[in-house]
PyMOL Python script that loads the backbone (N, CA, C, O; Angstrom):
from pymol import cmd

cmd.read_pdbstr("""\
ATOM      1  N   UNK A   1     233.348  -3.025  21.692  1.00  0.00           N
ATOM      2  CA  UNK A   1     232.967  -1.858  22.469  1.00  0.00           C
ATOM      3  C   UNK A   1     233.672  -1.851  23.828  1.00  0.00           C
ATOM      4  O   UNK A   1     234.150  -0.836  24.334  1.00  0.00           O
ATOM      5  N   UNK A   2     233.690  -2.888  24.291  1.00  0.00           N
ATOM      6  CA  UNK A   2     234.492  -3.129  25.716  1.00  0.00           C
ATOM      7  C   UNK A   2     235.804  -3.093  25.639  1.00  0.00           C
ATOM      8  O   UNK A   2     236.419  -2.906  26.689  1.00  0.00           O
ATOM      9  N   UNK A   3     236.591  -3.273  24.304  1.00  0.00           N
ATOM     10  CA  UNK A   3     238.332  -2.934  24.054  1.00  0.00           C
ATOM     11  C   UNK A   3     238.052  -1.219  23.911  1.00  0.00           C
ATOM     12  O   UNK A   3     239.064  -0.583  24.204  1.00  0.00           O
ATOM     13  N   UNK A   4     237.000  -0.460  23.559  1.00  0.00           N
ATOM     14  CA  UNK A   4     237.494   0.840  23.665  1.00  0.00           C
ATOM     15  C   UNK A   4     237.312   0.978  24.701  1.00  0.00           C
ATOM     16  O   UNK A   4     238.326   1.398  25.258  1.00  0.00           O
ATOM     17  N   UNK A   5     236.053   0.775  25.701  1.00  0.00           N
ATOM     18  CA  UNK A   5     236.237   1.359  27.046  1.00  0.00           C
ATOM     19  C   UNK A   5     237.399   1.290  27.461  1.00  0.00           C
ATOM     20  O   UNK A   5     238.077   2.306  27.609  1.00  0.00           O
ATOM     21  N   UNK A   6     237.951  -0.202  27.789  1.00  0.00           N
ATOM     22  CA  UNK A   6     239.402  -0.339  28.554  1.00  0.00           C
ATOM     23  C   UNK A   6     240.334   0.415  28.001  1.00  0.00           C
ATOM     24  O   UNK A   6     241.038   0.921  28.875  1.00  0.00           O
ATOM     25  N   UNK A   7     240.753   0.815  26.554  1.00  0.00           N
ATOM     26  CA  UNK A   7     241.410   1.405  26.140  1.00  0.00           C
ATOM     27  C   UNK A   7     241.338   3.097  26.350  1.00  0.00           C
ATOM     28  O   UNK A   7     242.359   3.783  26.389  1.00  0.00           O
ATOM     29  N   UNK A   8     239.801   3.720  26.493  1.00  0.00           N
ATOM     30  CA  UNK A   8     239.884   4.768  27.218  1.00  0.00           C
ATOM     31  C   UNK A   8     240.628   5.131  28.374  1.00  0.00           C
ATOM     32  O   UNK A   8     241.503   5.930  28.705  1.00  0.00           O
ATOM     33  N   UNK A   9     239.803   4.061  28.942  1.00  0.00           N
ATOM     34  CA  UNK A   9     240.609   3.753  30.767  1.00  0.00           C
ATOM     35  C   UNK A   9     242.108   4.056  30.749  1.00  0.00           C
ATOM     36  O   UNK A   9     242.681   4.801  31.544  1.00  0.00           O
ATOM     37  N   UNK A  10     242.591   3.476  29.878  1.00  0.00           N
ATOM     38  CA  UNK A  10     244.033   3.579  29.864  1.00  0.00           C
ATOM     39  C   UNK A  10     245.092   4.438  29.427  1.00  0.00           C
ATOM     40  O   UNK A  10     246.268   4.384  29.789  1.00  0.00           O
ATOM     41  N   UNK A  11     244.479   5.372  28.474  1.00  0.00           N
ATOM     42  CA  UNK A  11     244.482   6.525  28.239  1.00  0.00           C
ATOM     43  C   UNK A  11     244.676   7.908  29.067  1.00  0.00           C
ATOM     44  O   UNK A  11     245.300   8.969  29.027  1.00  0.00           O
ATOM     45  N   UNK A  12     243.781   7.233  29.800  1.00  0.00           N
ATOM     46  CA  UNK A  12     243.277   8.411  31.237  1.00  0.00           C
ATOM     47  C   UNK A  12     244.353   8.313  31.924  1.00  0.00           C
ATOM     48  O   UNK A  12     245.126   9.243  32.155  1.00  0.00           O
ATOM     49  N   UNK A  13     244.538   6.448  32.525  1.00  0.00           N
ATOM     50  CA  UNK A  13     245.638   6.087  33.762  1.00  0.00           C
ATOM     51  C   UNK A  13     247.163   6.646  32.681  1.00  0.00           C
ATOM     52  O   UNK A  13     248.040   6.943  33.493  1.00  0.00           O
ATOM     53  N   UNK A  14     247.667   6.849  31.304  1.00  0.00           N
ATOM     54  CA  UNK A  14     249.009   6.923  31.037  1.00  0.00           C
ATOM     55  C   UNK A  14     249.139   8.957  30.763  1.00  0.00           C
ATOM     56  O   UNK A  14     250.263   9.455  30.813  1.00  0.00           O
ATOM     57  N   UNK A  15     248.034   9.774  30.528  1.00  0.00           N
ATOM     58  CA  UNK A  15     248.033  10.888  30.281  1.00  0.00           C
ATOM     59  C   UNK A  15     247.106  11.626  31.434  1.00  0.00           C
ATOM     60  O   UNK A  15     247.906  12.549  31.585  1.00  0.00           O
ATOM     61  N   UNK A  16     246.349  11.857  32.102  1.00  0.00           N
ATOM     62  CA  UNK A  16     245.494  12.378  33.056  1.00  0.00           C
ATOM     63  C   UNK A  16     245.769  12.158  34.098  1.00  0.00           C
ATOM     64  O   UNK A  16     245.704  13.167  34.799  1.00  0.00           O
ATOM     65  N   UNK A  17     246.121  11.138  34.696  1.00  0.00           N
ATOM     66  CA  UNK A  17     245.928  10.755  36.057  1.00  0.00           C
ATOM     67  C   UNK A  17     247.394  11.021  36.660  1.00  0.00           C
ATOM     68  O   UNK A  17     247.651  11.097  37.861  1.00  0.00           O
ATOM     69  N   UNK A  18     248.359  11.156  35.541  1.00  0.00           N
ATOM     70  CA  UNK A  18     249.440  11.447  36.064  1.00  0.00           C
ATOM     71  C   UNK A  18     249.880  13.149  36.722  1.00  0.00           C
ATOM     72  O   UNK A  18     250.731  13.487  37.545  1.00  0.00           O
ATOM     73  N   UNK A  19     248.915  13.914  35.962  1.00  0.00           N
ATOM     74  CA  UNK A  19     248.588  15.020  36.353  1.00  0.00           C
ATOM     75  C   UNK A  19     247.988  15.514  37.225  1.00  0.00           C
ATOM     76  O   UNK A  19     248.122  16.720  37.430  1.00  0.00           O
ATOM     77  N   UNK A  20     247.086  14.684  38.058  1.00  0.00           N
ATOM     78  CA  UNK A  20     246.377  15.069  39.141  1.00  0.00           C
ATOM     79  C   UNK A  20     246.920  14.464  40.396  1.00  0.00           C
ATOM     80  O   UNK A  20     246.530  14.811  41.511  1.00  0.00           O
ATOM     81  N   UNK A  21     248.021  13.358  40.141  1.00  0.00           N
ATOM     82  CA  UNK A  21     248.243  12.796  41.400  1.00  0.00           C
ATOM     83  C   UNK A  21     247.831  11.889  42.370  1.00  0.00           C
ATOM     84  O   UNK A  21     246.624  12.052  42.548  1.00  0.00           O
ATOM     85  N   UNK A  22     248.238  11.084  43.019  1.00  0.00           N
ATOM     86  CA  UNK A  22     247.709   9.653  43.347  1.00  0.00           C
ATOM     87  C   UNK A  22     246.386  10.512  44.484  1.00  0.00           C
ATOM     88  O   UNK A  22     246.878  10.913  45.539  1.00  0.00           O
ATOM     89  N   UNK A  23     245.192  10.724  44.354  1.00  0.00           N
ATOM     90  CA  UNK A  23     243.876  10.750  44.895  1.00  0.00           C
ATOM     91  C   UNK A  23     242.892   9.956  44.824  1.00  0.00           C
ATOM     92  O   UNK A  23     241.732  10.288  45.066  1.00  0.00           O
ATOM     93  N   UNK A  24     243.246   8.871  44.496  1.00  0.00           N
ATOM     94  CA  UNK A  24     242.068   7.707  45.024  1.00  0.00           C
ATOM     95  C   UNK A  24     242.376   6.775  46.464  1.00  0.00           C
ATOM     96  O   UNK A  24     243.285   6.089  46.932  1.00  0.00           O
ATOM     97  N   UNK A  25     240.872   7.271  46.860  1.00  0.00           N
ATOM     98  CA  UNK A  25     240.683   6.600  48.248  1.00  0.00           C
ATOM     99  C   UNK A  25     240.504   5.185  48.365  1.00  0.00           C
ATOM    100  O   UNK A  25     240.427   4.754  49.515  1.00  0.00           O
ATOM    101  N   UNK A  26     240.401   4.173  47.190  1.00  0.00           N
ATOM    102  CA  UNK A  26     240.316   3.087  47.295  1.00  0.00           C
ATOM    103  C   UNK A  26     241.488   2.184  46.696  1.00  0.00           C
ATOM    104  O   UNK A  26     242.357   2.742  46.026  1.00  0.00           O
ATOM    105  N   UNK A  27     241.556   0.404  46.977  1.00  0.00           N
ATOM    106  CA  UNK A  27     242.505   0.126  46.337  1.00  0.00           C
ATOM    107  C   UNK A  27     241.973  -1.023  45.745  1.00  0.00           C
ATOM    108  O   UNK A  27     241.645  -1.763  46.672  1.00  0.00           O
ATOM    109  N   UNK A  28     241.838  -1.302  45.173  1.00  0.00           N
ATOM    110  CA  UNK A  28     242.300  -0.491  43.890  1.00  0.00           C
ATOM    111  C   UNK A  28     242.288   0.338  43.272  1.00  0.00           C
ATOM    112  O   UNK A  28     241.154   0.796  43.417  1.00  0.00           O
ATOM    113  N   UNK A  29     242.911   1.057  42.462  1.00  0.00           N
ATOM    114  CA  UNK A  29     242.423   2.530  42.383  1.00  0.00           C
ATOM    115  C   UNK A  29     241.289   2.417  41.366  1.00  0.00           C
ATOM    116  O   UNK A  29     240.999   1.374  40.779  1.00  0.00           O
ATOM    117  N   UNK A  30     240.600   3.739  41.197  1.00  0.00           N
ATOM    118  CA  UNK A  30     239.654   3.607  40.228  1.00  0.00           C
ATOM    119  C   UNK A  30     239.311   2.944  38.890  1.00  0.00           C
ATOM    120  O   UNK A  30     238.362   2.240  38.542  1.00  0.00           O
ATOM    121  N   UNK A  31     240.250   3.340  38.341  1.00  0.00           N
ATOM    122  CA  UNK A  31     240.773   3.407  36.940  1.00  0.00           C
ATOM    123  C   UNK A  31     240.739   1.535  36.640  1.00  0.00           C
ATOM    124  O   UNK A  31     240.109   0.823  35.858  1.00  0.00           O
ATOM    125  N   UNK A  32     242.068   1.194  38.033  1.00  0.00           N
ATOM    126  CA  UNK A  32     241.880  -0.593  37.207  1.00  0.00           C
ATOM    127  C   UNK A  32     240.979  -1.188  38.324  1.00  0.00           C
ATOM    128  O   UNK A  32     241.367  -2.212  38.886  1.00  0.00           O
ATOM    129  N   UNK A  33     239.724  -0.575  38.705  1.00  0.00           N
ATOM    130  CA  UNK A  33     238.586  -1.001  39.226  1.00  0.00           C
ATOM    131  C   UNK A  33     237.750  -1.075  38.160  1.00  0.00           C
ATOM    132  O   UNK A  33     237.240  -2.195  38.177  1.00  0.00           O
ATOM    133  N   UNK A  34     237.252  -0.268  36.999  1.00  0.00           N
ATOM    134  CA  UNK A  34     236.960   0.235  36.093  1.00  0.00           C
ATOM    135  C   UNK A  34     237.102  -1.003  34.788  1.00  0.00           C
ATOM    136  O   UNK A  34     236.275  -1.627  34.124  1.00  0.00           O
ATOM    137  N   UNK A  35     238.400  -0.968  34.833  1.00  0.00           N
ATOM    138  CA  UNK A  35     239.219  -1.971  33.697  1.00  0.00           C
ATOM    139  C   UNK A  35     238.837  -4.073  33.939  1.00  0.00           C
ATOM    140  O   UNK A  35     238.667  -5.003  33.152  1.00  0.00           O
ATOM    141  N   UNK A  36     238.874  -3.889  35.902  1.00  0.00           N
ATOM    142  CA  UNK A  36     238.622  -5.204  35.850  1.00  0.00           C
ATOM    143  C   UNK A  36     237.058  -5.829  35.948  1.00  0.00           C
ATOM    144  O   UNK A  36     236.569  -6.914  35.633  1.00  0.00           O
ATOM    145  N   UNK A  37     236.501  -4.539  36.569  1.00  0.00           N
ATOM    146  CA  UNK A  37     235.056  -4.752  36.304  1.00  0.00           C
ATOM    147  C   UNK A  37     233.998  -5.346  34.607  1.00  0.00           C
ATOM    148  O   UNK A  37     233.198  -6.245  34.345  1.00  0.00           O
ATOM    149  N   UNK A  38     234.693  -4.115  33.810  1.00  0.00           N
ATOM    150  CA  UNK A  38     234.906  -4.352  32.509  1.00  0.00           C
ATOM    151  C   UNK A  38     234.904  -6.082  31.560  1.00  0.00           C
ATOM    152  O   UNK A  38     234.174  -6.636  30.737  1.00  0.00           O
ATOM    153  N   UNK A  39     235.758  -6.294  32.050  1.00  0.00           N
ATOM    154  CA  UNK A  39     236.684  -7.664  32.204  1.00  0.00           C
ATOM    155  C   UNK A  39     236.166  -8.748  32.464  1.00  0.00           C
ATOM    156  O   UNK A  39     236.132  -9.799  31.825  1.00  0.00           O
ATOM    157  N   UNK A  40     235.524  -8.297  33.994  1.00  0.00           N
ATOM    158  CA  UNK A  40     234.830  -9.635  34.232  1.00  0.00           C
ATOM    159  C   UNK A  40     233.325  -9.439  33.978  1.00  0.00           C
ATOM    160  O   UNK A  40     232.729 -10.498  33.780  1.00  0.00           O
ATOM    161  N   UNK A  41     232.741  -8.566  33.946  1.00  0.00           N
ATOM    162  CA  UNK A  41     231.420  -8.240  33.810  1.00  0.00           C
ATOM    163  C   UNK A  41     230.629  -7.883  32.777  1.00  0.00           C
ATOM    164  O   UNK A  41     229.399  -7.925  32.757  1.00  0.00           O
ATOM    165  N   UNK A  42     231.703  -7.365  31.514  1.00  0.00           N
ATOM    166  CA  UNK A  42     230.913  -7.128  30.466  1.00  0.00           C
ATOM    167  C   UNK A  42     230.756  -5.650  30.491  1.00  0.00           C
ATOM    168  O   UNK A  42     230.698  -5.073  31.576  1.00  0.00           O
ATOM    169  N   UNK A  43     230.680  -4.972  29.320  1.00  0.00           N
ATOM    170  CA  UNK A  43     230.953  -3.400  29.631  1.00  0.00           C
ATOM    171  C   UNK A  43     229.687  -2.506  29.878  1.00  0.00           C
ATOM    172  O   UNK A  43     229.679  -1.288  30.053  1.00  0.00           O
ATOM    173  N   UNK A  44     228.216  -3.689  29.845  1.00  0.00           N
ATOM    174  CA  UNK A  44     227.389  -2.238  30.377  1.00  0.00           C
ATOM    175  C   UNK A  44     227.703  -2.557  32.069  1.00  0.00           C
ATOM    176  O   UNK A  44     228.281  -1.695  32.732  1.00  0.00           O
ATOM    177  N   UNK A  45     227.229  -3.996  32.761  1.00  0.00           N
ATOM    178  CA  UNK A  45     227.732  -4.471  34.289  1.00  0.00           C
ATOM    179  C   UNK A  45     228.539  -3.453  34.838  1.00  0.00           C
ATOM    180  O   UNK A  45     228.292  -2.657  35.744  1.00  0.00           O
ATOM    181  N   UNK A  46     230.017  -3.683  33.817  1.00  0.00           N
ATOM    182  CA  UNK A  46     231.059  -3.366  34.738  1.00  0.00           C
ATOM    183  C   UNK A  46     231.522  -1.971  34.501  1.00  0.00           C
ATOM    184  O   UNK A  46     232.448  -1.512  35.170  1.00  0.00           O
ATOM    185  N   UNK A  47     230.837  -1.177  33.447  1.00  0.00           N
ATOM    186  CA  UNK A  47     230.801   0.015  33.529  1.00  0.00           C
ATOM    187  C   UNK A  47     229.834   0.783  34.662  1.00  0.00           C
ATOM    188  O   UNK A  47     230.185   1.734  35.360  1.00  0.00           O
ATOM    189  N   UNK A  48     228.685   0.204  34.664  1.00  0.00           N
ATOM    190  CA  UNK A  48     227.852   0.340  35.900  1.00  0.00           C
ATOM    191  C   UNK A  48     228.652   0.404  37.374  1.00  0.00           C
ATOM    192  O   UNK A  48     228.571   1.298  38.216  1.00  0.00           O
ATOM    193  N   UNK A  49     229.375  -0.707  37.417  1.00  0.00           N
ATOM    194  CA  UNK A  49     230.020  -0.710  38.554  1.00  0.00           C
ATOM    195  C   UNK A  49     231.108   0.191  39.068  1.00  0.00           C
ATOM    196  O   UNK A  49     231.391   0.614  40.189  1.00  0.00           O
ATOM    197  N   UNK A  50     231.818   0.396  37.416  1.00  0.00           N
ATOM    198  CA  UNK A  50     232.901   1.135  37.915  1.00  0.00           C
ATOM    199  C   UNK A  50     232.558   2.964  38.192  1.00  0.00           C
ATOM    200  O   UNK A  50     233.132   3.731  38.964  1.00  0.00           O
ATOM    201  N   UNK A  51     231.253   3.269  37.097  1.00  0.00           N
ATOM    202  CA  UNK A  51     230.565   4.248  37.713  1.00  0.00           C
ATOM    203  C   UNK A  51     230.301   4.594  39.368  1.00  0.00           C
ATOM    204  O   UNK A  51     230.630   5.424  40.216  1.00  0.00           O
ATOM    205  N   UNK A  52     229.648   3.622  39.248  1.00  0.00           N
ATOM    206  CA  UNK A  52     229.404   3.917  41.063  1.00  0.00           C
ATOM    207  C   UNK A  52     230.388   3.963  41.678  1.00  0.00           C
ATOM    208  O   UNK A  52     230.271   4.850  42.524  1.00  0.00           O
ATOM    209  N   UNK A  53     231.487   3.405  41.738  1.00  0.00           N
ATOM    210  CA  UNK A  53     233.017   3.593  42.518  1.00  0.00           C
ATOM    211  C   UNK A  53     233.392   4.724  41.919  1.00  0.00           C
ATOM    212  O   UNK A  53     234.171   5.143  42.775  1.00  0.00           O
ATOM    213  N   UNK A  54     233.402   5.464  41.131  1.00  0.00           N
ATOM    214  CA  UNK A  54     233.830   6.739  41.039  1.00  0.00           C
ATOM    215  C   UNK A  54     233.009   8.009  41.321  1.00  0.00           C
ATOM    216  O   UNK A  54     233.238   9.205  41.139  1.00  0.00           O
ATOM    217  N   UNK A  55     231.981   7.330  41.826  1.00  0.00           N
ATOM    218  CA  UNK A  55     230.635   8.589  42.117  1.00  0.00           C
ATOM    219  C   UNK A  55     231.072   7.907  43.869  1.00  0.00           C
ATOM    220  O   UNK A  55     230.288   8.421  44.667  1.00  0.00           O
ATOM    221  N   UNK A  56     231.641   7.354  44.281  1.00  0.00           N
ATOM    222  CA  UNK A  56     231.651   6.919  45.735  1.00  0.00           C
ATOM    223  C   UNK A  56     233.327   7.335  46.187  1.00  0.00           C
ATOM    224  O   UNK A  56     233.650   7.047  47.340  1.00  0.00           O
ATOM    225  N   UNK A  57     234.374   8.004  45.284  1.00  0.00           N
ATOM    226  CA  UNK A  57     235.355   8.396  45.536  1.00  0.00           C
ATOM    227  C   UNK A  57     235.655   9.752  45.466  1.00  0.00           C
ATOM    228  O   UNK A  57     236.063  10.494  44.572  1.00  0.00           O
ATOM    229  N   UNK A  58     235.150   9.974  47.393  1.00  0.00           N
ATOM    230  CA  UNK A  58     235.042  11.588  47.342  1.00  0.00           C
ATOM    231  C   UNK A  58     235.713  11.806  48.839  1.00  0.00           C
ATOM    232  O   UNK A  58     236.022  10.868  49.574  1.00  0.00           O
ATOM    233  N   UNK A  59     235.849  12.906  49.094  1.00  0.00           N
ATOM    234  CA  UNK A  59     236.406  13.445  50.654  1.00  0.00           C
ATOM    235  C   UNK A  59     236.008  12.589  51.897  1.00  0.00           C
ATOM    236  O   UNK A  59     236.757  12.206  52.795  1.00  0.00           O
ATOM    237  N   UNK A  60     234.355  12.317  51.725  1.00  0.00           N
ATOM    238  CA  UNK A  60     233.623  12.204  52.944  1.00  0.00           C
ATOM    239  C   UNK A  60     233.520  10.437  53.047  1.00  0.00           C
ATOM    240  O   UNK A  60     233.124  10.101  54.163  1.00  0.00           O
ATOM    241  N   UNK A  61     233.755   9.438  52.255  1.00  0.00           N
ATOM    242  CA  UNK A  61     233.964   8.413  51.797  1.00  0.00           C
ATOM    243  C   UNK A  61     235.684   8.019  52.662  1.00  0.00           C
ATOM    244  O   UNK A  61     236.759   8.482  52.280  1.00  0.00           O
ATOM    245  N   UNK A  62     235.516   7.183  53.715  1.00  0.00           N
ATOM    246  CA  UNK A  62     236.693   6.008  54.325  1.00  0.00           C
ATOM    247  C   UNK A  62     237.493   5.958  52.899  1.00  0.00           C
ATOM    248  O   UNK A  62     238.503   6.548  52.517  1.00  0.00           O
ATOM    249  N   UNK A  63     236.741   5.136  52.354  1.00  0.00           N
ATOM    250  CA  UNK A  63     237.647   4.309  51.239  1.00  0.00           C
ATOM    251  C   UNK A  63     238.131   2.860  51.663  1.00  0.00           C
ATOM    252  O   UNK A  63     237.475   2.035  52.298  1.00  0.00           O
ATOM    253  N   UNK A  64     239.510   2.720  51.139  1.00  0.00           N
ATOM    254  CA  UNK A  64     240.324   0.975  51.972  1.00  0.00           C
ATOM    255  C   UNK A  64     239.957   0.277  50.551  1.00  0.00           C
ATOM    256  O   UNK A  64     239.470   0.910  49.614  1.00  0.00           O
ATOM    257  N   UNK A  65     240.315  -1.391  50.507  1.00  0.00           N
ATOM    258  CA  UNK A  65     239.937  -2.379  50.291  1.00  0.00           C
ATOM    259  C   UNK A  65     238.711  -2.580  49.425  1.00  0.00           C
ATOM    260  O   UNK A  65     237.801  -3.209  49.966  1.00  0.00           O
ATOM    261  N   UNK A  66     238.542  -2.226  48.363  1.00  0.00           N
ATOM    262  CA  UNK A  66     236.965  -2.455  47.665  1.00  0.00           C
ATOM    263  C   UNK A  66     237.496  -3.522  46.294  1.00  0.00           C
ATOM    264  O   UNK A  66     237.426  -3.037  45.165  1.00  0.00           O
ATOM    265  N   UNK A  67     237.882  -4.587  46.419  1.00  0.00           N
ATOM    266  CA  UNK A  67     237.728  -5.258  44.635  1.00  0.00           C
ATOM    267  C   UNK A  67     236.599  -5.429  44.453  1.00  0.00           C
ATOM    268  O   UNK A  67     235.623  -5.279  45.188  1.00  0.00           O
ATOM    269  N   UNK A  68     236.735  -5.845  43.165  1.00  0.00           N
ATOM    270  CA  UNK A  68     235.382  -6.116  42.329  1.00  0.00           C
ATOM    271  C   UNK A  68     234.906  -7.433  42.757  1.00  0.00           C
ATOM    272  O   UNK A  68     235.565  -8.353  43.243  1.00  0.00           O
ATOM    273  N   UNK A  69     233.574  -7.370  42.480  1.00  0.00           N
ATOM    274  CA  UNK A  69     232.880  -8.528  42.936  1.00  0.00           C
ATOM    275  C   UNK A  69     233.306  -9.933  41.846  1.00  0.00           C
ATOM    276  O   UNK A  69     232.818 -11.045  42.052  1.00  0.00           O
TER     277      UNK A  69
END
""", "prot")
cmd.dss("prot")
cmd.show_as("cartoon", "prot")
cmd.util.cbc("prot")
cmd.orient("prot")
């Protein structure tokens, strides 16, 4: 279940994301925030996590420096 998430993920980062243009306020960007959370956390954890970093990547949000825990 956690090779499709990442494999979604990646999907997105090689067809979608190229279309909208570099707009993430954090760095890492979302996507392999998403992928490494995943990774190290297990896919409900690090889907959890990478949720919230994408519900926290908006206009009014600094951004900078966020890896995964």
């Amino acid at each position: 279940m956690a090779r499709f998430a990442i494999f979604s993920v990646r999907l997105y980062q090689r067809f979608v994301s190229p279309l909208l243009g570099p707009t993430c306020r954090f760095s890492p960007t979302c996507s392999h925030y998403m992928i490494e959370a995943i990774q190290r956390h297990g896919l409900w954890r690090g889907g959890w996590m990478g949720l919230r970093r994408i519900l926290r990547c908006h206009p009014f949000n600094k951004g900078g420096a966020d890896p995964v825990p």
